[in-house]
Each structure stands twice: as structure tokens, then as C-alpha cells.
C-alpha positions as CSV (number, residue, x, y, z in Angstrom):
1,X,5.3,-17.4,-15.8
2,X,7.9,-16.1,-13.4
3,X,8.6,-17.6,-9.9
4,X,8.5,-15.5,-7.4
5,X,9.6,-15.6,-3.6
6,X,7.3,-16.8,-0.9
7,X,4.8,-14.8,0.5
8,X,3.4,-15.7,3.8
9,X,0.1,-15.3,5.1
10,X,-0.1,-15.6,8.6
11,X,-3.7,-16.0,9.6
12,X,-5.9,-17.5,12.7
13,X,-8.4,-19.8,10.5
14,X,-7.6,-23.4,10.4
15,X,-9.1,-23.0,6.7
16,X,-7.0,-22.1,3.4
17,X,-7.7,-18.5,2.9
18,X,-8.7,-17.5,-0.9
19,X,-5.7,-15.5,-0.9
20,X,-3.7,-18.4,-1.7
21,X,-4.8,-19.5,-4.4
22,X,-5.1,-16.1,-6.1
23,X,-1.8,-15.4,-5.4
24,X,-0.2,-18.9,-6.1
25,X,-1.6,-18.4,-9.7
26,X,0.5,-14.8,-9.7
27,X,3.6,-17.4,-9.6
28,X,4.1,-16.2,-5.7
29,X,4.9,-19.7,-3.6
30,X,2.5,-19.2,-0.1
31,X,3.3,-20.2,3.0
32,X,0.3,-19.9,5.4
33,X,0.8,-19.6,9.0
34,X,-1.7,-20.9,11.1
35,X,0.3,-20.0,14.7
36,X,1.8,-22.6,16.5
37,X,0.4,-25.5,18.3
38,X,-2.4,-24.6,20.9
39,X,-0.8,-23.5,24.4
40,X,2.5,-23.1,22.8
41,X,4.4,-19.6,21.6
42,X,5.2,-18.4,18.2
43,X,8.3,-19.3,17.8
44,X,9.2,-15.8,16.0
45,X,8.6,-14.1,19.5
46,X,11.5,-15.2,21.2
47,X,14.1,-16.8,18.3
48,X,14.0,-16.5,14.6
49,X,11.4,-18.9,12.3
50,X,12.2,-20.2,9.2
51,X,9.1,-19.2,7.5
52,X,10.1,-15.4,8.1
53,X,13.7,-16.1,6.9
54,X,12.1,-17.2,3.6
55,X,9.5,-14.5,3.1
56,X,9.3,-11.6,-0.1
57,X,6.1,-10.8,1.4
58,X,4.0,-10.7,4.7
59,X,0.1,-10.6,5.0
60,X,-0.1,-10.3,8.6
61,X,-3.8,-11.1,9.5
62,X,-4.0,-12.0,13.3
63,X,-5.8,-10.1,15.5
64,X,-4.7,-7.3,16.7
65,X,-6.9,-6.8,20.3
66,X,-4.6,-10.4,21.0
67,X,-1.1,-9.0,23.3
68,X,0.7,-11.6,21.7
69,X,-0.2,-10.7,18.3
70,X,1.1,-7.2,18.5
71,X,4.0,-9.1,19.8
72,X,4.3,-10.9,16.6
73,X,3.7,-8.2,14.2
74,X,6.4,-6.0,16.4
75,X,8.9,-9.3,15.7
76,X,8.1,-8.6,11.6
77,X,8.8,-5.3,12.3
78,X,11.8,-6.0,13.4
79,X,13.5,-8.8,11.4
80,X,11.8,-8.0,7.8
81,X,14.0,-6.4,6.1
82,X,12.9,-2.3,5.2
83,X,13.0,-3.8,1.6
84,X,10.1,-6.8,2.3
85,X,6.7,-5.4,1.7
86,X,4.0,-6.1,5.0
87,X,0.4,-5.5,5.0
88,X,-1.7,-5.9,8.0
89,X,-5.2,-6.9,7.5
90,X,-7.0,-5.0,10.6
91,X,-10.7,-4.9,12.0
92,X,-12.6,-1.3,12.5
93,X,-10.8,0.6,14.6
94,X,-7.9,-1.1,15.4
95,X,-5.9,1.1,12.5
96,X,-6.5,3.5,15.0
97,X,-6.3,1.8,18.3
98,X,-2.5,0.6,17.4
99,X,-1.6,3.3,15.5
100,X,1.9,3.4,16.4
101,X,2.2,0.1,16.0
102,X,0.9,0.1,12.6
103,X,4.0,3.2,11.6
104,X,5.2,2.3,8.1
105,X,3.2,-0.8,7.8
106,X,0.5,-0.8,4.9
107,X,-3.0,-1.4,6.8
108,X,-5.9,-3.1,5.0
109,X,-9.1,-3.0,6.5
110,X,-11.4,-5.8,6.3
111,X,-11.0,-8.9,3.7
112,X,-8.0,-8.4,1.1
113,X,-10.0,-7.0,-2.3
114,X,-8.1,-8.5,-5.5
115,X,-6.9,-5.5,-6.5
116,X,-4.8,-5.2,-3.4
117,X,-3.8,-8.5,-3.4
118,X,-2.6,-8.5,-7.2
119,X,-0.6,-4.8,-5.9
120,X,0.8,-6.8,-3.2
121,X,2.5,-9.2,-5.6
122,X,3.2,-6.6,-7.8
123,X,5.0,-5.0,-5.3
124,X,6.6,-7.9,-4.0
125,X,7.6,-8.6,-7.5
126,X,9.7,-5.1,-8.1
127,X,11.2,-5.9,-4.7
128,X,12.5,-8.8,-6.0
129,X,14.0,-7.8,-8.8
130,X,15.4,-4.7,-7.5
131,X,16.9,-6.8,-4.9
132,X,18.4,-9.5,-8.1
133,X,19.9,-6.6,-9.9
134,X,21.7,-5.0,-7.1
């Protein structure tokens, strides 16, 4: 099985999501974000993190109706690189509540199926080695 390069999920639960397993047996490291400690900022608002520096992949699953995570997701927005797939896992309505936020992000709505989870990787995969053979 191939290694891939890290994908990170950056959710609100304190628990391991099921994504990481299931995509951990793809041959994707994961990196789960949990945020930072309570009362103190994510550190990808004001400098860069060292958990976006290493990421092939964002699931961005925070909360939306949250100001500071649209502050976040605008941060991915702008550091990712055009060629790092993001998806971000929204609640009814907020696909069209932050609509131009959500511009040229992939938007999931509700839990992650497997199917888009194994497309995720899959697309991570061909961006990794498109990015190799270059």
C-alpha cells in the first residue's frame, strides 16, 4: 500500500471521528484538529500552523454560524495551496448562508458518506502524484 500525505480533519468533537480510521486504512496519515486550548486562538488565524504546512488534504468541519470559524476556513483559503483539495462539512443552510465564503470549496452537507470520503483520498492521491511528477 502506498503512503500518502497527511490529511487533516479539523473538527470540534473531543472524540476520534470515524473518518480517521477509514481513511488511515486508504494509506492517508490523519492529523485531527481539535482547535486550540479553551480561551485561546487558532493559531492559523494570525501566524502560520504546522499542521496546515503539512496537509495533502483538509476536511474542514467546524461550525460555520462560529465568527472565528469562518476566520479559520478564510485562513485555509488563503495558505492551501490551489492544488490541496478542501472540503467543508456544513449544517442545512449554511451552504447558503456563507455562500461566498464557501466559492471554490467542495461543500458536504451533513456526516461525510464513504463514498466521499474514499473520493477525497482519491483526489488527494492524484494531487499528489501530479505534484511528484512535476
Amino acid at each position: 500500500m502506498t503512503d500518502y500525505g497527511c490529511l487533516i480533519l479539523d473538527v470540534t468533537s473531543v472524540e476520534e471521528p470515524p473518518d480517521k480510521e477509514f481513511l488511515e486504512r486508504l494509506g492517508h496519515p490523519v492529523l485531527v484538529c481539535h482547535g486550540p486550548d479553551w480561551g485561546r486562538a487558532c493559531p492559523i488565524i494570525k501566524q502560520r500552523c504546522p499542521k496546515v504546512e503539512s496537509a495533502h488534504g483538509v476536511i474542514f468541519q467546524l461550525d460555520l454560524d462560529r465568527p472565528q470559524h469562518r476566520v479559520i476556513l478564510k485562513r485555509y483559503q488563503e495558505i492551501l495551496a490551489d492544488d490541496i483539495p478542501t472540503v467543508a462539512v456544513v449544517e442545512p443552510g449554511q451552504e447558503e448562508r456563507y455562500a461566498n465564503l464557501l466559492g471554490g470549496i467542495r461543500v458536504w452537507s451533513g456526516e461525510p458518506s464513504i463514498a466521499e470520503l474514499d473520493g477525497f483520498a482519491a483526489e488527494v492521491e492524484t494531487a499528489d502524484e501530479l505534484r511528484s511528477a512535476s
